[in-house]
C-alpha positions in Angstrom: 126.7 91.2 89.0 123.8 90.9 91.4 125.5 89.5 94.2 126.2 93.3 95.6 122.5 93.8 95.2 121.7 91.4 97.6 124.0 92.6 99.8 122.6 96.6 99.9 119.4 95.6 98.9 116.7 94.9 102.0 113.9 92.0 100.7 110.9 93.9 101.6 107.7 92.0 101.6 104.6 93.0 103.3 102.1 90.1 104.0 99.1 92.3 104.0 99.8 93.7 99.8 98.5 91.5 97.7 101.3 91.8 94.9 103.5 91.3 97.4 101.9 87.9 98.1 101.4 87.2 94.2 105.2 87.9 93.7 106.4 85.7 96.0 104.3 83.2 95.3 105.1 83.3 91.3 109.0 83.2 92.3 108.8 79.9 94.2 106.6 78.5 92.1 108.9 79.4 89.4 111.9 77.9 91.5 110.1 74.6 91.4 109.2 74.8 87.5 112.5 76.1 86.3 115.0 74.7 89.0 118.7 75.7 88.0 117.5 77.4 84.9 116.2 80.7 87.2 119.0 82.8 88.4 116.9 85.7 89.6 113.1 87.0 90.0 113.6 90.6 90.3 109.5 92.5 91.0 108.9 95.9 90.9 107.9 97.7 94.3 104.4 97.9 92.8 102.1 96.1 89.8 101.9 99.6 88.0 105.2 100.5 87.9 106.4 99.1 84.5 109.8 98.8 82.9 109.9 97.2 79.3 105.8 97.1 79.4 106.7 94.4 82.8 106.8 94.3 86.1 108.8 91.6 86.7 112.3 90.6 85.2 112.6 86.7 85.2 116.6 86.0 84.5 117.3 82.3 83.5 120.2 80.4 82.2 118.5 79.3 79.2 116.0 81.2 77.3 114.1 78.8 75.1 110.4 78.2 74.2 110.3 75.4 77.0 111.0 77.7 79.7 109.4 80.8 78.2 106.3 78.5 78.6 106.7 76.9 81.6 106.9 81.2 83.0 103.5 82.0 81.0 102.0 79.0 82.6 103.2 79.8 86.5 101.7 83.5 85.9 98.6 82.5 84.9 98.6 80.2 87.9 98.9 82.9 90.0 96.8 85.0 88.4 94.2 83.3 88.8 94.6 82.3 92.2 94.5 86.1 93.2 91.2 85.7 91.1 93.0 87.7 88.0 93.1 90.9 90.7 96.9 90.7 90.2 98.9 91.4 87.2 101.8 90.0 86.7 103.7 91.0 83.1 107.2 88.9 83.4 110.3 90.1 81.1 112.1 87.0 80.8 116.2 87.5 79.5 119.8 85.9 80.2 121.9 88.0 82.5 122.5 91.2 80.5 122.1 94.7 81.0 118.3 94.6 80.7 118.7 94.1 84.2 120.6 97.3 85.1 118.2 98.8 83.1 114.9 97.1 85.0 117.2 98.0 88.3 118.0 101.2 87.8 114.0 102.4 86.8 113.5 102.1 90.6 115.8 104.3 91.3 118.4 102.2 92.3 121.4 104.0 90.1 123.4 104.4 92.9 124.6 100.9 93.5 127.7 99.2 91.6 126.8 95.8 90.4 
């Protein structure tokens, strides 16, 4: 479904915005929490523009208490290493169309996933 996402869609990420920093650095952390269990961190363009109440969409394999913790736990990592100036509100779901929804609230109707 995403793969033609990645193809049209440029990875934009400006090392001087701090929620650009924040949401990279939440994703790899997240990688090294979650391993195969994340399939995709998808952030909005910016920490006010909310879908579902969120600002990020965190799709995993397995959606259980374990992993919904282990997400919780990376945020507030990051929070706080931004000195709680960033924040990051994480919708975490199985591949479903919660994501064309979260996609297509940035205006990103267009594209054929």
């Amino acid at each position: 479904m995403l793969r033609a996402l990645k193809k049209l869609l440029p990875l934009i990420i400006r090392p001087s915005e701090p929620w650009d920093m924040a949401v990279s650095l939440f994703a790899m952390r997240l990688r090294d929490r979650l391993g195969e269990k994340l399939r995709y961190v998808i952030a909005s363009p910016s920490e006010d523009l909310l879908v579902y109440d969120s600002n990020v969409l965190v799709v995993v394999n397995v959606e259980d208490f374990e992993v919904r913790k282990d997400v919780v736990e990376v945020e507030s990592e990051v929070e706080k290493e931004f000195s709680w100036k960033i924040g990051i509100s994480p919708l975490i779901t199985k591949e479903n169309n919660e994501i064309k929804l979260f996609i297509e609230a940035f205006g990103w109707k267009s594209i054929r996933y």
